[in-house]
C-alpha beads as a LAMMPS data file, in Angstrom:
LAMMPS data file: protein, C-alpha beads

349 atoms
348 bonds

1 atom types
1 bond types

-500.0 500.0 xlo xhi
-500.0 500.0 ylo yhi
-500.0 500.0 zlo zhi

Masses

1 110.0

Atoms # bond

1 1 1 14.238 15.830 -10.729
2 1 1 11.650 13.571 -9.529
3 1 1 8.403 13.049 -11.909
4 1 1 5.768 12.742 -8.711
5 1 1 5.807 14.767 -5.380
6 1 1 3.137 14.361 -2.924
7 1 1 2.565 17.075 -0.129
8 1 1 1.258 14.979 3.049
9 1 1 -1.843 17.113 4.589
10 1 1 -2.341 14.449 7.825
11 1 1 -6.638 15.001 9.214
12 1 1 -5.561 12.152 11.996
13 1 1 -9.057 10.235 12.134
14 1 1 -11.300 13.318 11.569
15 1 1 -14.514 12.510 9.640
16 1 1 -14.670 8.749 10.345
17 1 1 -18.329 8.054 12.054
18 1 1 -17.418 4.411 12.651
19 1 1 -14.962 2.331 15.021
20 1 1 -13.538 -1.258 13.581
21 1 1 -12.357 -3.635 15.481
22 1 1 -8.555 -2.887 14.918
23 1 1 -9.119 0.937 15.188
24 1 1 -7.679 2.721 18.312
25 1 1 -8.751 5.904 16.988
26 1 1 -10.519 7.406 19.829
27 1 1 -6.685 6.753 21.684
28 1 1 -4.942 8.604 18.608
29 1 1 -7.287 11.179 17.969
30 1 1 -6.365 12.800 21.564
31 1 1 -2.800 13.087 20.011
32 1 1 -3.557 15.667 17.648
33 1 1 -4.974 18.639 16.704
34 1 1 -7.067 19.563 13.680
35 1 1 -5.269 21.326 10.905
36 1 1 -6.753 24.929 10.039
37 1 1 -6.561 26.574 6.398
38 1 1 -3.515 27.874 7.970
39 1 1 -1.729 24.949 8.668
40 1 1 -2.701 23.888 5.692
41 1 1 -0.816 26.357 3.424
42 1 1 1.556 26.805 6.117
43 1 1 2.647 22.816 5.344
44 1 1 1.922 23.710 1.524
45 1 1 4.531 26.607 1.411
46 1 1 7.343 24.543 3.009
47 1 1 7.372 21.635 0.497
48 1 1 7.039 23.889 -2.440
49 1 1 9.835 25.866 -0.884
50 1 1 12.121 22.708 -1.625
51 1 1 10.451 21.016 -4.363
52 1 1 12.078 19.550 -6.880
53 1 1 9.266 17.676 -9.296
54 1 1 7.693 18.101 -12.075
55 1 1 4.350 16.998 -10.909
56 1 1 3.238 17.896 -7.301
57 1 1 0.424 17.467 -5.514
58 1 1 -1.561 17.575 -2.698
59 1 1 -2.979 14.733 -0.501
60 1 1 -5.316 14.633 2.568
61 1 1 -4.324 11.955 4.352
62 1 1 -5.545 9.629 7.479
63 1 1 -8.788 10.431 7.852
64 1 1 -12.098 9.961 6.337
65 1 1 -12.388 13.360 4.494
66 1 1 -15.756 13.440 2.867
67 1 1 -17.093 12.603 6.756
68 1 1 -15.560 15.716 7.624
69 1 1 -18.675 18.457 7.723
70 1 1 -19.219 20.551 4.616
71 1 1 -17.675 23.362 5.668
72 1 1 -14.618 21.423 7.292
73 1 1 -14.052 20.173 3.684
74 1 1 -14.720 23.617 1.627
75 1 1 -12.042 24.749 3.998
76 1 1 -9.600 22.384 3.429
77 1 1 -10.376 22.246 -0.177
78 1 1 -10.113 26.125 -1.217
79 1 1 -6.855 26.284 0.506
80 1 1 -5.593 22.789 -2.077
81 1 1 -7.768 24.619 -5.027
82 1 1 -5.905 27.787 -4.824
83 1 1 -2.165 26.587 -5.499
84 1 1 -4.115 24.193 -8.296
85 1 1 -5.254 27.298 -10.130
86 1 1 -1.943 28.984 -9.669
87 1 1 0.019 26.229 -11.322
88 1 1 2.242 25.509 -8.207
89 1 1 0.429 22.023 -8.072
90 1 1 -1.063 19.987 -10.243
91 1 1 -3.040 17.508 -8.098
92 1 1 -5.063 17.369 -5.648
93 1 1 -6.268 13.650 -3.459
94 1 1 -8.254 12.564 -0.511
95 1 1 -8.800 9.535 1.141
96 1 1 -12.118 8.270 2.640
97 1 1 -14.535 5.279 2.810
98 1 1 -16.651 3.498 0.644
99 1 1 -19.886 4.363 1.919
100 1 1 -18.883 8.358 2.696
101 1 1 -19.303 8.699 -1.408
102 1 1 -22.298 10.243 -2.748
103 1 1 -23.669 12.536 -5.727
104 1 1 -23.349 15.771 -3.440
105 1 1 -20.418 15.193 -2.644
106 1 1 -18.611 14.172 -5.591
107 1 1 -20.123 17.315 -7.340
108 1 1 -18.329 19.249 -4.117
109 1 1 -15.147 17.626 -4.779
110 1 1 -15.496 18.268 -8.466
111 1 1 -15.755 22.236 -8.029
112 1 1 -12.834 22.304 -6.291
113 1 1 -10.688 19.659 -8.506
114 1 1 -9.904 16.569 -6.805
115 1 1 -8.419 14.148 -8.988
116 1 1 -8.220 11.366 -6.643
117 1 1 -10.227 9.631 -4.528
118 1 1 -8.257 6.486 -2.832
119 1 1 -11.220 4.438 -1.034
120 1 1 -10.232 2.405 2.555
121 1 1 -12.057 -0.762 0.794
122 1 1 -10.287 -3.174 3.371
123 1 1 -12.432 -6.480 1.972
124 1 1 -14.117 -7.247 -0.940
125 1 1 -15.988 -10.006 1.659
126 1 1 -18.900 -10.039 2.958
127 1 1 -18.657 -12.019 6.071
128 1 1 -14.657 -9.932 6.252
129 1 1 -16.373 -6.714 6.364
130 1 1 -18.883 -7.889 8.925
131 1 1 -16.668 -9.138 11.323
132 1 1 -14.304 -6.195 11.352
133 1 1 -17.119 -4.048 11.848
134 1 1 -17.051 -1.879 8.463
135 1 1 -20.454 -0.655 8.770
136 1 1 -20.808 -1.112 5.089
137 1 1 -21.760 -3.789 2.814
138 1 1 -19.556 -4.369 -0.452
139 1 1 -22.238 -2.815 -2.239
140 1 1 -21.202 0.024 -1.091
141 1 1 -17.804 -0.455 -2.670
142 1 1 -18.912 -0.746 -6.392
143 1 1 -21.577 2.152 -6.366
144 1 1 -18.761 4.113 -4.989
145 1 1 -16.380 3.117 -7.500
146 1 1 -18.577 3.523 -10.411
147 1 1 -20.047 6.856 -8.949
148 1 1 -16.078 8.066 -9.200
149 1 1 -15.874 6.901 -12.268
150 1 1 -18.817 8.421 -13.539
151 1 1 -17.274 12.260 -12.654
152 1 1 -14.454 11.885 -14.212
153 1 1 -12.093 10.721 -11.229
154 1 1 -9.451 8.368 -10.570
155 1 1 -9.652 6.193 -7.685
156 1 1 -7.181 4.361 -5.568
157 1 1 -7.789 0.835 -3.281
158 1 1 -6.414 0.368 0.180
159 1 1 -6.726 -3.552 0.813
160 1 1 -5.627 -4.999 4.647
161 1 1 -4.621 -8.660 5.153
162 1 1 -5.334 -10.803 7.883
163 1 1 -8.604 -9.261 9.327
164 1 1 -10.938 -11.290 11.779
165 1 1 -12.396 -14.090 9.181
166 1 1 -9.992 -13.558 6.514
167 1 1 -7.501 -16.595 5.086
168 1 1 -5.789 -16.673 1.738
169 1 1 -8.588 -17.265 -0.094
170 1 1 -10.741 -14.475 0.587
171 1 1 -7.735 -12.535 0.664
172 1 1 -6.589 -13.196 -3.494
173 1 1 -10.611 -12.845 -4.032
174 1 1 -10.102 -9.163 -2.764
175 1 1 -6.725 -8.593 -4.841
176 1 1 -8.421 -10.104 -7.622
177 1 1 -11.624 -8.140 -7.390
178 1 1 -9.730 -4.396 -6.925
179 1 1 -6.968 -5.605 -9.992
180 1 1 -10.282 -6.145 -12.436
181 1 1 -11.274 -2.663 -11.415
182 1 1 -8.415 -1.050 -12.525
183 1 1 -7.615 1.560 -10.015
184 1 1 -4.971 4.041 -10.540
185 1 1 -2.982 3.115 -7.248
186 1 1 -3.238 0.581 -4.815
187 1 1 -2.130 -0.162 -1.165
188 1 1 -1.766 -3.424 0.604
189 1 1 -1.659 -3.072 4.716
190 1 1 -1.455 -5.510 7.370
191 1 1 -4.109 -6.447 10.088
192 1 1 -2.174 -4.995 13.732
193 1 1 -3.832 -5.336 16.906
194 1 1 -3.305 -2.665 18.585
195 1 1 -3.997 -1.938 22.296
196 1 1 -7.251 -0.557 23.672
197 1 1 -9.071 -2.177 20.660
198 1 1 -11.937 -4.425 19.998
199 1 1 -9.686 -6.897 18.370
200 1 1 -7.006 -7.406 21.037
201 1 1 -10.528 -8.198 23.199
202 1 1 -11.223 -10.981 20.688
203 1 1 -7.356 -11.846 20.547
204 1 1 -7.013 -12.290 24.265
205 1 1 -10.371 -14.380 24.325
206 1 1 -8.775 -16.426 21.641
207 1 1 -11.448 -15.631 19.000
208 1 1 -8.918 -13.884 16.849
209 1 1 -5.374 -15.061 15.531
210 1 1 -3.268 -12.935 13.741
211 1 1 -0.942 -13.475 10.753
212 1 1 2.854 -14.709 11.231
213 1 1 5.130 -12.658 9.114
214 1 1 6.137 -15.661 7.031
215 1 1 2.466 -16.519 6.141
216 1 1 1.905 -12.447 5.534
217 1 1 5.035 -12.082 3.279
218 1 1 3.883 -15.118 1.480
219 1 1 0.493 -14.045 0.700
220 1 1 1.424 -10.282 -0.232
221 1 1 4.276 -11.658 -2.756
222 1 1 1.709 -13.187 -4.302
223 1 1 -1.177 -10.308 -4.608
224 1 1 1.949 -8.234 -5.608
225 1 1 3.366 -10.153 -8.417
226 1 1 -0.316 -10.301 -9.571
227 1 1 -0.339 -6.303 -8.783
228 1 1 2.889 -6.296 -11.107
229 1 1 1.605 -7.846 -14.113
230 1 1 -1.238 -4.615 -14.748
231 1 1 -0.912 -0.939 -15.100
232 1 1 -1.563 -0.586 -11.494
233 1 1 0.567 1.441 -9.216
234 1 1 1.251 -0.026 -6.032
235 1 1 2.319 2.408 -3.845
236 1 1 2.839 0.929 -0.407
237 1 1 3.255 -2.108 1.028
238 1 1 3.032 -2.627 4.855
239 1 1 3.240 0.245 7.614
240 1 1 5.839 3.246 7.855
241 1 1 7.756 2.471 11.068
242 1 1 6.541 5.363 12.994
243 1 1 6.258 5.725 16.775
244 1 1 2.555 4.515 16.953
245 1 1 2.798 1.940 14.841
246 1 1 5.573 0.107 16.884
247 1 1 5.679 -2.726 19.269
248 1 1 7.234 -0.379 21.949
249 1 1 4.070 1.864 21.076
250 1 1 0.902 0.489 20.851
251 1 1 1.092 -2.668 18.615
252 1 1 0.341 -6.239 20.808
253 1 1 0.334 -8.853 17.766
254 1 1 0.483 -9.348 14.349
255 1 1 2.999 -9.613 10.876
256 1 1 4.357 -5.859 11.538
257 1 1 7.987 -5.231 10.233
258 1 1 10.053 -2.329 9.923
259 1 1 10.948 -3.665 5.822
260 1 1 8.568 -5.599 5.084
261 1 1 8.210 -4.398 1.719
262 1 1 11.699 -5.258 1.189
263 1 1 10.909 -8.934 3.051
264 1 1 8.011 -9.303 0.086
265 1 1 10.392 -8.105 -2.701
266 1 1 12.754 -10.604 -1.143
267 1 1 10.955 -13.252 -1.327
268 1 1 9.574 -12.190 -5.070
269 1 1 13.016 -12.425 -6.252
270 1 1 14.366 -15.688 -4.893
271 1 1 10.816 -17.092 -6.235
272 1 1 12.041 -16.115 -9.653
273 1 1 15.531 -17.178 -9.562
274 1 1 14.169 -20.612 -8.130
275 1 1 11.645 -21.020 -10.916
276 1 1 14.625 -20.175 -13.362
277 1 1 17.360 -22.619 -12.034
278 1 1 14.577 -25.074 -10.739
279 1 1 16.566 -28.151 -13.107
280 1 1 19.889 -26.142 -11.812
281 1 1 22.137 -27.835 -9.075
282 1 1 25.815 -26.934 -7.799
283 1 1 26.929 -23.739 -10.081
284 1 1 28.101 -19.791 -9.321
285 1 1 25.678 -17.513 -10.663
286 1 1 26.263 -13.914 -12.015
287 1 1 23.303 -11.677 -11.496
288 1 1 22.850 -8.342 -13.794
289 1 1 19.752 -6.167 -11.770
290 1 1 18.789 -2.850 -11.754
291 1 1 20.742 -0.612 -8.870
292 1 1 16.952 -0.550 -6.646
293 1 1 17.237 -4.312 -6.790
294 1 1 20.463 -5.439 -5.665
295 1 1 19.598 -6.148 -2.129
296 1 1 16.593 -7.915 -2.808
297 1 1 18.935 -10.483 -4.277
298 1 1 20.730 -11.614 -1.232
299 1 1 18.109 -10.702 0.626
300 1 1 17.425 -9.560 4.508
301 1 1 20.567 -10.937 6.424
302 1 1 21.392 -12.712 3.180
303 1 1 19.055 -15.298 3.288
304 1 1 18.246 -15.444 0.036
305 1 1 21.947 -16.198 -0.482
306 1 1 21.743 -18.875 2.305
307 1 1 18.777 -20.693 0.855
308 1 1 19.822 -20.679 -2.449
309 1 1 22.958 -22.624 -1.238
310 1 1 20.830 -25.146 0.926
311 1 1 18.496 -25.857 -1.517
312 1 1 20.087 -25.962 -4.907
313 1 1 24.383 -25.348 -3.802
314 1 1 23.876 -22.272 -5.843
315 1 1 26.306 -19.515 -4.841
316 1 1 26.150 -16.249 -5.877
317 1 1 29.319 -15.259 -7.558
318 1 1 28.661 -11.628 -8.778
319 1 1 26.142 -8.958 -8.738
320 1 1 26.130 -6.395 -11.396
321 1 1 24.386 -3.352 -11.986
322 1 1 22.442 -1.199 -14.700
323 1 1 20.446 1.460 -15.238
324 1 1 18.806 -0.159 -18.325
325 1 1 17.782 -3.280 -16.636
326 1 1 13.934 -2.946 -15.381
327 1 1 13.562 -2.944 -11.411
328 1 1 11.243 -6.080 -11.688
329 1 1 14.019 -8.175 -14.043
330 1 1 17.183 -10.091 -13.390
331 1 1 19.643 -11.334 -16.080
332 1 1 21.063 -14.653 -14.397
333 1 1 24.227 -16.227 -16.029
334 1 1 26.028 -19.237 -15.044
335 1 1 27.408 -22.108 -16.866
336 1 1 27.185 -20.569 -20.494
337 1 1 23.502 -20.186 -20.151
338 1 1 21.957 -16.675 -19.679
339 1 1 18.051 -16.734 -17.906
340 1 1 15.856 -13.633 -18.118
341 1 1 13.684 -13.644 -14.980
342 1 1 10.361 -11.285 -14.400
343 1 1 8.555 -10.898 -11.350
344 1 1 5.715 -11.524 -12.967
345 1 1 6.706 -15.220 -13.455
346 1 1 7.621 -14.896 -16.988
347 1 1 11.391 -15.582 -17.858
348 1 1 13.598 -16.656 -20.630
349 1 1 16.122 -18.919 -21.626

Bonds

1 1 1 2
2 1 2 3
3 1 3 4
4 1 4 5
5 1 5 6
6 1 6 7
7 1 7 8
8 1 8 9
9 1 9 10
10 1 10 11
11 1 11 12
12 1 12 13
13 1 13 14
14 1 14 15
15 1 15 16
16 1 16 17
17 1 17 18
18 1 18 19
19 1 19 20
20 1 20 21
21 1 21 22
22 1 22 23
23 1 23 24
24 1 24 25
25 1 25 26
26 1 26 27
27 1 27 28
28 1 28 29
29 1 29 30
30 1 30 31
31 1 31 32
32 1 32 33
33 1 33 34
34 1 34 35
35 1 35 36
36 1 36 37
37 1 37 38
38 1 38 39
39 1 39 40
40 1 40 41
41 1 41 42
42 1 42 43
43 1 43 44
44 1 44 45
45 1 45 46
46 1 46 47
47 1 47 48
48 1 48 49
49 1 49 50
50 1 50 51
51 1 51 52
52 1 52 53
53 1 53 54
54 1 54 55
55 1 55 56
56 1 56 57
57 1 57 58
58 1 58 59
59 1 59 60
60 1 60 61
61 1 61 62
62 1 62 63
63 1 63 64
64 1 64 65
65 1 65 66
66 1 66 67
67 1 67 68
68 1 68 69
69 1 69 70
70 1 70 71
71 1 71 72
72 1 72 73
73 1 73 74
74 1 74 75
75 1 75 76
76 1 76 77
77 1 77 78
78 1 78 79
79 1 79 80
80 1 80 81
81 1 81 82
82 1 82 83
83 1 83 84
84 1 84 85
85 1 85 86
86 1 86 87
87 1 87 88
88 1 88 89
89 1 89 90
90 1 90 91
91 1 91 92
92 1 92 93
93 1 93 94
94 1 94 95
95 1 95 96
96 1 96 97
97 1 97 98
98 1 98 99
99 1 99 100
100 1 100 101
101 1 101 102
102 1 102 103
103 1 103 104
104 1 104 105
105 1 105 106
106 1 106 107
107 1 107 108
108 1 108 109
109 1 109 110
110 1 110 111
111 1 111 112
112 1 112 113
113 1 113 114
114 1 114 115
115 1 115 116
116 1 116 117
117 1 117 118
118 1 118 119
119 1 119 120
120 1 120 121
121 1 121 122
122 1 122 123
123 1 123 124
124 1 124 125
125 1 125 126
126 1 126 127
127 1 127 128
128 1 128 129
129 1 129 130
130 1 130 131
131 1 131 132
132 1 132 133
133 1 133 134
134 1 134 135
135 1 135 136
136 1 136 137
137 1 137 138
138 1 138 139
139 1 139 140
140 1 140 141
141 1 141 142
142 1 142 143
143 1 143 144
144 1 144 145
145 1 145 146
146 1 146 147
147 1 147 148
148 1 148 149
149 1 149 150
150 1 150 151
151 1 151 152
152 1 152 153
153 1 153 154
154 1 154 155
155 1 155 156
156 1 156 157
157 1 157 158
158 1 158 159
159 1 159 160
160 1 160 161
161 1 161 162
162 1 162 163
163 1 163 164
164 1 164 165
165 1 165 166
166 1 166 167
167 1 167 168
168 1 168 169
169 1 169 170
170 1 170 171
171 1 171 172
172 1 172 173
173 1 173 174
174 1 174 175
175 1 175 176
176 1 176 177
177 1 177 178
178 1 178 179
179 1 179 180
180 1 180 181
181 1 181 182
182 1 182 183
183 1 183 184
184 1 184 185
185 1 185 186
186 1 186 187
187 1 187 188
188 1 188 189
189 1 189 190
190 1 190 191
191 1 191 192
192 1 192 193
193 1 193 194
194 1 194 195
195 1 195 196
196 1 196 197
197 1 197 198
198 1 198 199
199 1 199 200
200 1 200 201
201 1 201 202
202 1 202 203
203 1 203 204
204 1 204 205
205 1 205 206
206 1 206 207
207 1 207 208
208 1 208 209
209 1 209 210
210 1 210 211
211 1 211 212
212 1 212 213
213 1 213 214
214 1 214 215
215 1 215 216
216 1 216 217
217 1 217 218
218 1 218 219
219 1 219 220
220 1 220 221
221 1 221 222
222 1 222 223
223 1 223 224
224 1 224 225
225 1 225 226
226 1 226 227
227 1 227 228
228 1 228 229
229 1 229 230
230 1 230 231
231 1 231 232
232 1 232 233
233 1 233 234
234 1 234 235
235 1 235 236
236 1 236 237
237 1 237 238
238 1 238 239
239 1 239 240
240 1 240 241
241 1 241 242
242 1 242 243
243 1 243 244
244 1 244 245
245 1 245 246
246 1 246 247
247 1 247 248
248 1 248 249
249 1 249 250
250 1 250 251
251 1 251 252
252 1 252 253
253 1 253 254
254 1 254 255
255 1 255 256
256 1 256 257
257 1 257 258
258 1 258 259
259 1 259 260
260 1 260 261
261 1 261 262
262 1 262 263
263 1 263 264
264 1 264 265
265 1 265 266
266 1 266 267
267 1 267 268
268 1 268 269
269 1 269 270
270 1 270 271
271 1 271 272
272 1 272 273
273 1 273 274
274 1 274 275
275 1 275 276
276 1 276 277
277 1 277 278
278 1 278 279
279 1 279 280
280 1 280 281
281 1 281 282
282 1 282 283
283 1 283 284
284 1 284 285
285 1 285 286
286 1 286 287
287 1 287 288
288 1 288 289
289 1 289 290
290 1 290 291
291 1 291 292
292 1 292 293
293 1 293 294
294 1 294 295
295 1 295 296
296 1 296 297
297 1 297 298
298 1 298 299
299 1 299 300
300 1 300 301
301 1 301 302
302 1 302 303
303 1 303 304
304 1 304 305
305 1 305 306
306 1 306 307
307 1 307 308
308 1 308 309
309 1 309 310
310 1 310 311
311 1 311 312
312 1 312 313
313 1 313 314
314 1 314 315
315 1 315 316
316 1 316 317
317 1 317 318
318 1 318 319
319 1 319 320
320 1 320 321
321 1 321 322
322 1 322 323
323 1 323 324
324 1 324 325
325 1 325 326
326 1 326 327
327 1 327 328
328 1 328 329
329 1 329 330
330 1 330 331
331 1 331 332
332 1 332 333
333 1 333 334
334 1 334 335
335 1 335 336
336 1 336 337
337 1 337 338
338 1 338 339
339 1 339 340
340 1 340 341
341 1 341 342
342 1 342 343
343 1 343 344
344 1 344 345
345 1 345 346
346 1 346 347
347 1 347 348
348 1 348 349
């Protein structure tokens, strides 16, 4: 039995007041229809029917719900409250922006017992913010944050890479700035440009260039081995390969991959078996991971096998499993020495 299961309530982009530059939203929002209270338990009913958790809940998802009207969210809401009071969930989220958070209606969202609030922060950066056309200041993120706080709520962080004006820097100041306030959960998401947006204007007039995947999968194995090393959940990494988030679809440019979670746990991996066997040359290695890890040792198409071999003639002999071996550790033997690599850059010999 799984401990967490969340039951997906999709608003599209209902609620949001505000286009960025990399939002096609007006495009998507033709695609679908808004949910009624029916719908609602309708979708409710069918993943209880085959649940199998002991903690479920319910999550709004997609749109900016506290921009939906009042009476747009007291519907939603009652329906969500309901199966909370019955016991056949035990948790109820929403997601929304920064500056859609105020006393009203965190009091609203109180009464009907949200526990969650996850908050599309984007960029902790100024000039970031500005360019992609947040409409907020990150003012706005803190007093919403601490507002949260102050009822009794957790709160989650949505971060994107690559937006117009980011680079590394102000990228890690953003990781750094949403690990120091401790949300519950986090998400890290990539900078697209999509078609019929502001941003493929700016990329076709050459005032914007997007992220490679290798720079990408660089930075975000570093924010998440820094992500690692706290309490913090991180709950998603990259985009879900759905049919409008494709290049066939409606995606022009930019570090989108199927797996690219699995490229950043990849590269996590070979960074700690590298920093392990850095004074190591020619030798067969035996690796002892947790089943969930085993393919991030080899890596995508092998290649962590390959570079391993190029850059230190280190071949990898064996690869064991166990249950009891945490999903962020390796046990790496070879020559009659035994290395215990972390993630989280700590290891010992």
């Amino acid at each position: 039995m799984k401990k967490m299961m969340i039951i997906p309530i999709f608003i599209s982009h209902m609620g949001c007041r505000n286009t960025c530059v990399f939002c096609n939203q007006k495009e998507i929002n033709g695609c679908y229809e808004e949910p009624t209270a029916d719908d609602v338990a309708a979708i409710i009913d069918r993943y209880l029917a085959h649940a199998n958790a002991t903690h479920i809940g319910v999550a709004f998802y997609g749109g900016s719900f506290t921009g939906l009207t009042e009476q747009a969210q007291k519907t939603y809401l009652k329906v969500a409250h309901r199966y909370k009071q019955k016991g056949c969930i035990q948790h109820i989220r929403l997601s929304t922006r920064p500056d859609y958070i105020d006393e009203q209606i965190l009091m609203r969202l109180s009464d009907y017992g949200v526990d969650l609030i996850e908050l599309g922060v984007q960029s902790f950066d100024k000039d970031v913010l500005s360019a992609s056309e947040r409409g907020h200041e990150p003012s706005h993120i803190y007093d919403a944050i601490a507002a949260i706080k102050n009822y009794g709520m957790a709160f989650g962080i949505q971060l994107m890479f690559g937006l117009p004006k980011d680079n590394r820097e102000r990228f890690f100041f953003s990781v750094n700035e949403a690990i120091r306030l401790q949300p519950e959960i986090m998400r890290i998401y990539p900078t697209l440009v999509l078609k019929h947006t502001a941003l493929a204007d700016q990329m076709r007039a050459g005032k914007y260039k997007p992220w490679s995947l290798e720079e990408a999968v660089d930075a975000v194995a570093e924010a998440t081995r820094r992500v690692l090393q706290t309490n913090i959940n991180l709950i998603r990494i990259g985009l879900q390969a759905t049919e409008l988030i494709s290049h066939e679809a409606s995606v022009l440019a930019g570090p989108y991959h199927p797996a690219f979670r699995d490229l950043v746990y990849d590269k996590l991996f070979y960074d700690c078996i590298s920093r392990a066997l850095i004074n190591t040359r020619n030798t067969a290695l035996v690796v002892h991971v947790n089943p969930k890890s085993v393919s991030h040792i080899r890596g995508q198409n092998k290649g962590n096998a390959q570079k391993l071999m190029s850059v230190f003639g280190i071949t990898i002999e064996k690869i064991t499993q166990s249950e009891d071996i945490p999903e962020d550790t390796l046990v790496m033997k070879f020559n009659h020495h035994k290395v215990v690599g972390r993630l989280t850059d700590k290891f010992e010999v």
